[in-house]
C-alpha positions, 0 to 999 in steps of 0.5 A: 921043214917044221912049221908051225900049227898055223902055218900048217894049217893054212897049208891044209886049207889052201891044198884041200881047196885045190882038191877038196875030198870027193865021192871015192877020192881022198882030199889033198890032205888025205893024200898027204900033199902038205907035208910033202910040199913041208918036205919039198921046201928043204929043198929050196936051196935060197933062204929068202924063199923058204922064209917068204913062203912061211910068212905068207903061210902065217898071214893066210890064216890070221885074223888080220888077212881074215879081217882085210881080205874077206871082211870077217874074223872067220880064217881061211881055215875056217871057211868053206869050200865055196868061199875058199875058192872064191879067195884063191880065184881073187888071188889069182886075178889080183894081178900080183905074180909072185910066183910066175904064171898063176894063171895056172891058179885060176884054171885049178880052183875053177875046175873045182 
């Protein structure tokens, strides 16, 4: 699947802040998760979720989210570490279940 600059970014963010680049470990993005999860959505045989998925990526890293969620003009993107957790563990206790369980969410970005 194509995305696009800001889509793909966003996707970097949220991928290096499940696994940020550690001492002697690469990051997500080093190891080339998004573009297998750009891949995997070619896969997705409705329509309707590949289009929400692109959606919420272009969502997570504009200044409208940055702005309502986290109160600032910096982007998901431009945030560290810390505060990108932070952001995933709201998501997760924000008690929308878009994808089933994402209980599973808050015991990745925890153990980070």
């Amino acid at each position: 699947m194509e995305l696009t600059a800001r889509q793909y970014r966003a996707l970097c963010a949220i991928c290096d802040a499940f696994l940020p680049a550690a001492f002697g470990w690469p990051s997500a993005v080093e190891r080339g998760v998004p573009d297998a999860l750009a891949v995997a959505l070619d896969f997705n045989p409705r329509e309707i979720d590949r289009w929400e998925f692109l959606n919420l990526l272009d969502f997570w890293d504009s200044s409208l989210y940055a702005l309502l969620e986290l109160g600032s003009s910096r982007r998901f993107s431009e945030l560290g570490q810390y505060e990108k957790t932070k952001v995933l563990l709201r998501w997760a206790d924000s008690g929308i279940n878009m994808c089933g369980d994402c209980s599973n969410w808050r015991c990745v970005a925890e153990s980070q």
